[in-house]
C-alpha positions, 0 to 999 in steps of 0.5 A: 855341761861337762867339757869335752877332751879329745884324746890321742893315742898313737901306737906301734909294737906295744903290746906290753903297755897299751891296755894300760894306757887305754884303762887310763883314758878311758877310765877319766871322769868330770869330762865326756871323753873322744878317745882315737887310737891310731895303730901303724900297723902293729905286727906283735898284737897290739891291733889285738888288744885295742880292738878288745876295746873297741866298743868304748873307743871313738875311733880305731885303726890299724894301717900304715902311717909316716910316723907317730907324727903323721898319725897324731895329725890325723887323729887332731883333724878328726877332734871333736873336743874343746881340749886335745891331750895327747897319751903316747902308748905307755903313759898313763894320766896320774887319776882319773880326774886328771883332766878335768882338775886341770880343766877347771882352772883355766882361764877363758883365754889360755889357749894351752894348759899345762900341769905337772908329771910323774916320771916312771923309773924302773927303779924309782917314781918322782914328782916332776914339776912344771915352771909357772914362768912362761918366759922360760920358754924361749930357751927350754920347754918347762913341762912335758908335752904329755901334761898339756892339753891344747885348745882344738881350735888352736891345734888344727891351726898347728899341726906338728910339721913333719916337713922338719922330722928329718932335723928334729927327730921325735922333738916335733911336739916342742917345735909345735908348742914353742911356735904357739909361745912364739905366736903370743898364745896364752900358756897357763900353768895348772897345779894339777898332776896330769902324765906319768910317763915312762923314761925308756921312752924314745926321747930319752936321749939326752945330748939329742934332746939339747941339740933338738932344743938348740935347733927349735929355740934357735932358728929363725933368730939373728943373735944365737949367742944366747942359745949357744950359750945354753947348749954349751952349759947344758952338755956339760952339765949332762956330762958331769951328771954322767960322770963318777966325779959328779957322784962323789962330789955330790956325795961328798958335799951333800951327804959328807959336808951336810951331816957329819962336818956342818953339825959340829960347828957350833956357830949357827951363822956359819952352819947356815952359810954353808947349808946355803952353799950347797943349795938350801934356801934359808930365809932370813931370822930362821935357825936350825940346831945342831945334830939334825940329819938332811938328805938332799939338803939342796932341795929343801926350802925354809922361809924366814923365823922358822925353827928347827930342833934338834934330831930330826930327819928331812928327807928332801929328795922330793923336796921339802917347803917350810913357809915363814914362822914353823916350829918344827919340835925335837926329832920330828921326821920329814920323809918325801921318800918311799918304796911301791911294796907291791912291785917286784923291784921294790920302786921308790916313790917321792913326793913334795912334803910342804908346811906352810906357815905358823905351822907346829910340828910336835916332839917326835911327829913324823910327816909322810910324803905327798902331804902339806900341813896347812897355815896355822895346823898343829900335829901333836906329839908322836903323830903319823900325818898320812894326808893333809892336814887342813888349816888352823886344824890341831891332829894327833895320834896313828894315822893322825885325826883332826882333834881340834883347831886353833886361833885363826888369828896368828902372828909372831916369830919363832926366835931361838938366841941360845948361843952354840946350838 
């Protein structure tokens, strides 16, 4: 038998976005879905819309609530399903089988799953990962509450606790989940994207967000030092993120530095410790030549006994992993970064780009965003790669097409000892 969801939505005044969010829900496969919506008494017509869809939902109404927390708790009383996730009004799963991809991962005795997002920019998308370390916990949520799904039997017992709203605000969900971390429940991360959500939502404040968090983590714990600590480094980090000398020092390193003064050294010893300074990860006995252009060369991963030509674009702003012992050949490009040609303010996307190991990139290849070359594959020359390729598999041409396969059996070091390159 399929699992059986629950899945909550929570809405008032949101005409502009309900009918997506509930497309979404109700368009999710591989589970039977109980779907509530729970409406606080919309005045613009947003009752109008859900009641259009009445026939395919559980359970609907529209009446007057304490709050999108009063209502969630009502709708978790009435759950029927194995899991619970809850979809505020405005965000949507990433597919249809969201749920049931993060379902069939996890463990018999995970009380809480939790997979990665997408944030909704006006302007942008980008890909936003959860952290597999639970312990990380203690001090901050490492996922969006909108990408878990919590075990019914688990959630009746911890509801969200409206007697803290007053000192928490909209933070109640990362008291419930941090309270379920502190009762030793078992948290199991999923790689599965799960929420894409909007960031003008009503947590999207930051300084607030850091003083919640300070106020969950901290309370009921005798040293707070530690805590204290975070807050303090957090504010300033949001403040100088906000501010014009983050943007130009940024720049200045990660733009400047990176391509128009790292290049002309021609010592690659030096050229790597500086390319480690401003964040790259370079494994060791891996080498790369002068002349290549890197955008957010702090988000970019190489592991040992890779090579890198010369001329070649790595587009890291969604971030790039290169495993142990790649070749990647003259003027390949790398590119995480895109645009939505169908939407009005032409919105970027960006999506993670890996190449695991013993990979070969040919002369020229170009990798598009979203895509990992699997252990061993080769794209040839010229190739456009717009999915995955799959291990050991050898693809060529526009759109790149699987044309053979390589030995299984690989092991060697890609090793590069031309001095001044």
């Amino acid at each position: 038998m399929m699992p059986r969801v629950t899945i909550i939505t929570v809405v008032r005044n949101d005409k502009q976005h309900i009918r997506e969010t509930i497309l979404s829900a109700l368009a999710q496969t591989g589970v039977e879905v109980q779907y509530l919506v729970l409406d606080g008494a919309s005045t613009d017509g947003t009752a109008d819309i859900i009641r259009s869809f009445e026939d395919q939902l559980s359970y609907w109404h529209s009446l007057p609530d304490r709050g999108m927390y009063d209502a969630m708790n009502q709708a978790i009383k009435m759950a029927d399903g194995e899991w619970i996730s809850i979809l505020n009004s405005g965000d949507t799963y990433v597919s249809s089988t969201s749920l049931a991809d993060a379902i069939a991962q996890a463990d018999s005795e995970s009380s809480i799953i939790f997979g990665h997002s997408i944030e909704v920019n006006p302007e942008w998308d980008h890909e936003i990962r959860a952290l597999p370390n639970t312990s990380l916990l203690r001090f901050a949520p490492t996922f969006r509450h909108g990408s878990a799904l919590i075990r019914s039997e688990v959630h009746k017992t911890h509801l969200f606790d409206l007697s803290q709203e007053k000192r928490l605000g909209y933070a109640l969900d990362w008291e419930m989940l941090h309270r379920l971390w502190q009762e030793g429940y078992k948290f199991q991360m999923v790689d599965t994207f799960i929420e894409a959500y909007r960031v003008e939502g009503i947590s999207n404040h930051p300084y607030r967000n850091l003083l919640y968090n300070y106020r969950i983590t901290s309370q009921g714990v005798s040293n707070k030092l530690p805590f204290i600590k975070y807050f303090i480094k957090n504010v300033a980090v949001v403040w100088l993120k906000n501010s014009c000398i983050y943007n130009f020092s940024r720049s200045l390193i990660l733009e400047y530095m990176v391509n128009s003064i790292i290049p002309h050294i021609p010592f690659w010893s030096w050229r790597r410790c500086l390319l480690r300074l401003t964040g790259m990860k370079i494994g060791e006995g891996s080498f790369i030549m002068r002349r290549n252009y890197f955008m957010n060369a702090n988000l970019i991963s190489i592991g040992k006994h890779s090579h890198i030509n010369t001329q070649c674009i790595l587009d890291g702003r969604g971030g790039i992993t290169i495993g142990s012992s790649v070749s990647i050949s003259h003027r390949v490009n790398i590119m995480t970064g895109s645009h939505d040609y169908k939407s009005p303010n032409f919105q970027g996307i960006f999506k993670p780009i890996v190449i695991e190991d013993y990979a070969w990139i040919g002369v020229g290849a170009t990798i598009l965003q979203g895509v990992t070359i699997g252990r061993g594959a080769v794209v040839c020359a010229g190739a456009v790669v717009t999915k995955d390729v799959p291990a050991f598999a050898v693809v060529a041409g526009v759109p790149a097409k699987t044309i053979g396969s390589r030995p299984e059996n690989l092991d060697y070091e890609c090793k590069w000892d031309v001095p001044l390159t």
